[in-house]
C-alpha positions in Angstrom: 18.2 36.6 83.4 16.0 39.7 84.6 11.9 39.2 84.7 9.5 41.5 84.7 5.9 41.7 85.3 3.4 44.3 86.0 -0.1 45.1 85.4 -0.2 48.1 83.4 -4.2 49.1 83.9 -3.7 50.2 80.3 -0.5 50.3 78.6 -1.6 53.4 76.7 -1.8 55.4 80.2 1.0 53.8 81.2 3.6 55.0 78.4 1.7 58.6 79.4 2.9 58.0 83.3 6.7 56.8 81.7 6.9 52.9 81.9 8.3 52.7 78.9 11.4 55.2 79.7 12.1 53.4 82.9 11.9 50.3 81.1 14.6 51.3 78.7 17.0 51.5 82.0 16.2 48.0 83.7 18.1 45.6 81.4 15.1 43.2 81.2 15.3 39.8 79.2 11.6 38.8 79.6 8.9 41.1 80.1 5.1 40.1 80.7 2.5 42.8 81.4 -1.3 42.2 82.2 -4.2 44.5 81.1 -3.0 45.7 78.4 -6.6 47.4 77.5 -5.7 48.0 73.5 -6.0 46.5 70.1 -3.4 45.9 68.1 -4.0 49.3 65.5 -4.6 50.9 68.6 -0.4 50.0 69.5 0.9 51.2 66.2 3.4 54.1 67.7 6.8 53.0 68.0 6.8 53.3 71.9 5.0 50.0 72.0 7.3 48.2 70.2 10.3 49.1 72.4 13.9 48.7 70.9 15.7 45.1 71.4 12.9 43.7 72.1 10.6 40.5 70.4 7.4 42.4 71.2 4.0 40.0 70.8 0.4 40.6 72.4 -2.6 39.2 72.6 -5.5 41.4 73.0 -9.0 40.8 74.4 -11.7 39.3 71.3 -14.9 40.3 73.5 -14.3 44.1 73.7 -12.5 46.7 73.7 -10.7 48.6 76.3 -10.2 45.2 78.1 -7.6 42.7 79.5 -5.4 41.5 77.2 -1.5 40.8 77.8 1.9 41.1 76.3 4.9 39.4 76.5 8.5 41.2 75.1 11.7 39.0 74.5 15.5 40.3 73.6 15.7 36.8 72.5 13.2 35.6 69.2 11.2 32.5 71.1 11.1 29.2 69.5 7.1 29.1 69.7 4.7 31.6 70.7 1.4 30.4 72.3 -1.4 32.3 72.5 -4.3 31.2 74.8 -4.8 28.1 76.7 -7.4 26.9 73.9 -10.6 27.1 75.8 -12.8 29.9 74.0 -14.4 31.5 76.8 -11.0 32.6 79.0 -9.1 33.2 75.7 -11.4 35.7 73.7 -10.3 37.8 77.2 -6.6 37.4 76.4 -5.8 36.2 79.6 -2.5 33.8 78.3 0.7 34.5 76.3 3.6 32.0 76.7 7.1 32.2 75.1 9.1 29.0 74.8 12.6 29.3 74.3 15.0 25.9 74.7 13.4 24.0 77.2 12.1 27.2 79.0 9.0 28.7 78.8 7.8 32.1 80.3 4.0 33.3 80.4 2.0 36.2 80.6 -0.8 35.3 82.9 -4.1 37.5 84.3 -6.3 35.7 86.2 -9.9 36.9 86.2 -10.9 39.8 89.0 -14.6 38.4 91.1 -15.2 41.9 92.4 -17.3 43.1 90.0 -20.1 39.9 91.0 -21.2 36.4 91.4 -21.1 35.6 87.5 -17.9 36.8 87.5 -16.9 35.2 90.5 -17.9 31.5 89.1 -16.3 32.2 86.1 -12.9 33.1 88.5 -13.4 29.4 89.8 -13.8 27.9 86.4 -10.7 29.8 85.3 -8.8 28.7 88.9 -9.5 25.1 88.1 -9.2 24.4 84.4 -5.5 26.2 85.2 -4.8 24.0 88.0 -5.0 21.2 85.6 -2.5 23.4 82.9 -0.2 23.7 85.7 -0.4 19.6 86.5 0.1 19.3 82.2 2.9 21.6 82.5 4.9 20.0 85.4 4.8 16.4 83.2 5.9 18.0 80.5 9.1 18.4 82.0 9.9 22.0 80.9 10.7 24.9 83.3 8.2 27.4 83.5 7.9 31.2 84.7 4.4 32.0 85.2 4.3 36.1 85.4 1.4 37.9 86.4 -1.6 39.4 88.2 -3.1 36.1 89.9 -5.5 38.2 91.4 -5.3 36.1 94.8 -3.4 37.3 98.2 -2.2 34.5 99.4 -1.8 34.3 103.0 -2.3 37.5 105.6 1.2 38.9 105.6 0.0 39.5 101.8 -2.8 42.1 102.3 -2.4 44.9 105.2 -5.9 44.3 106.4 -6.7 40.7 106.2 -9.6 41.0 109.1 -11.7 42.6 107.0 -11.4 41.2 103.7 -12.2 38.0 103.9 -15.3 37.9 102.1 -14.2 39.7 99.2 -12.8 38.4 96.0 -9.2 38.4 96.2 -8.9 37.1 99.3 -11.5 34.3 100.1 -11.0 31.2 101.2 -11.5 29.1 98.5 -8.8 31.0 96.2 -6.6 31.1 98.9 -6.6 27.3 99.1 -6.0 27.2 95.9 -2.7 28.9 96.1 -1.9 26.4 99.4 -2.6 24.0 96.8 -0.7 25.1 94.0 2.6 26.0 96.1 2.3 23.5 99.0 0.8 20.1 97.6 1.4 20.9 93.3 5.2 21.6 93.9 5.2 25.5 92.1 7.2 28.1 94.1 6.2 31.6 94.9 9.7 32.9 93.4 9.0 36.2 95.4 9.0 34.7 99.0 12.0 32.7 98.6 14.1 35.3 99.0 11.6 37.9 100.6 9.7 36.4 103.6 9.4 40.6 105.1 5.7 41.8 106.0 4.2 45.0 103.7 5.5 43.8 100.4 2.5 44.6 98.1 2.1 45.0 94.4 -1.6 46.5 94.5 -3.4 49.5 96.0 -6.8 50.9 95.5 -7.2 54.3 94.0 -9.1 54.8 97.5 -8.4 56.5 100.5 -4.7 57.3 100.2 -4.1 53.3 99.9 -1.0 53.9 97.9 0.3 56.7 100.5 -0.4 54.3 103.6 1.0 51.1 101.8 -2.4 49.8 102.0 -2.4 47.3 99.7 -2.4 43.5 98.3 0.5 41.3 97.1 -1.1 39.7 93.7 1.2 39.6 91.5 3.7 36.6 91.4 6.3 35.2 89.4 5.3 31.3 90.0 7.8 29.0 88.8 9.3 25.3 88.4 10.5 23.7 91.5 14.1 23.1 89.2 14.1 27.5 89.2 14.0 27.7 92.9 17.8 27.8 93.7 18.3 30.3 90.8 16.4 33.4 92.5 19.0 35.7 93.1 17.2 38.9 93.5 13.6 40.5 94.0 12.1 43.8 94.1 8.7 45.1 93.8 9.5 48.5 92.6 7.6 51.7 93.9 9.6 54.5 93.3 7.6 55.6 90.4 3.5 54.7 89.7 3.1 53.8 86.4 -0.7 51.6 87.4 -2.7 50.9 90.3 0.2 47.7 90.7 3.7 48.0 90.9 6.4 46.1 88.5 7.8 43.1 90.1 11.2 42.3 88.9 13.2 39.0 89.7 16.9 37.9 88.5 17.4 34.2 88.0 20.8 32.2 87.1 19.3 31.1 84.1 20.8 31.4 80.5 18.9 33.0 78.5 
């Protein structure tokens, strides 16, 4: 079962820069993608609705040109859930989840702080109402994939210059607790880094100073996942041989039937 997530900064420039023909080659199953910045009359071409796929999205409410995710399937799901039910994260289309048998793979985009302090709080609120959606989930004895841009580096070999970042959003300290806390005390797995453990493996770059060109850049998009998936990583890849964002697609094969 191949996996697939990337934030596409707008899928609409993104089909322009070719996502969608490299897509047709990859022989995804699952495929979640962030940022989708469109309303549904806005995706009426064809290219959105890519061939043997289930295609669903779930667009920002609040405005347009804005968050919003998508979440394709070559299988129909069972259930499709959109939003997490509390009104102020979901009219920003920040969840889509799939269920399918007893698994169940989500389209996830956490809330950027950079822009300010409101936004910042409202990153916190986001980080801890989902900490208790992750502690609902585990009970519920389902196995999860949680796909997406989590908009947190982790730990320092996840951002190239660590030093002086952290004071910014993204990397502060209190977010990066809350990944210790979700990976190391909640059980999830960082389904990247168990098979990946290498230095430079980023998924983000600014548009800045030749970031992209000098692999400057941020690892904050995961695949997080059951503790039952861990043993069924077989491969990862962040690939980077074509830009079709600002992040690159991070791809994952699991022994899983799908």
């Amino acid at each position: 079962m191949r996996v697939i997530t990337l934030n596409v900064n707008g899928i609409r420039a993104a089909a322009r820069k070719g996502f969608f023909t490299w897509l047709a080659g990859q022989n995804a199953d699952l495929v979640c993608l962030q940022e989708i910045k469109a309303q549904l009359p806005q995706l009426q071409d064809p290219v959105f609705w890519p061939e043997g796929f289930h295609c669903h999205y779930y667009p920002a409410r609040n405005k347009k040109g804005y968050g919003g995710v998508a979440l394709y399937a070559r299988k129909e799901p069972d259930e499709v859930i959109y939003g997490f039910g509390w009104p102020e994260m979901d009219v920003e289309g920040r969840y889509l989840e799939g269920r399918f048998g007893r698994l169940s793979v989500a389209s996830v985009y956490v809330p950027s702080g950079t822009s300010g302090e409101a936004r910042q709080a409202f990153k916190f609120r986001f980080l801890e109402r989902f900490l208790e959606f992750l502690r609902q989930c585990a009970r519920s004895g389902r196995d999860y994939i949680f796909c997406g841009d989590f908009n947190i580096a982790h730990k320092k070999i996840d951002i190239k210059n660590w030093r002086a970042n952290q004071n910014r959003s993204g990397f502060l300290p209190e977010e990066r607790a809350w990944m210790d806390r979700v990976l190391e005390q909640e059980g999830w797995v960082d389904a990247f880094r168990v098979l990946n453990q290498e230095p430079d493996q980023y998924t983000w770059w600014s548009n800045r100073g030749r970031a992209w060109e000098k692999n400057v850049g941020w690892r904050i998009d995961y695949q997080i996942v059951s503790p039952s998936l861990k043993d069924r990583i077989r491969r990862v890849e962040i690939y980077k041989e074509q830009r079709f964002s600002d992040h690159a697609p991070l791809i994952i094969d699991y022994d899983y039937p799908f």
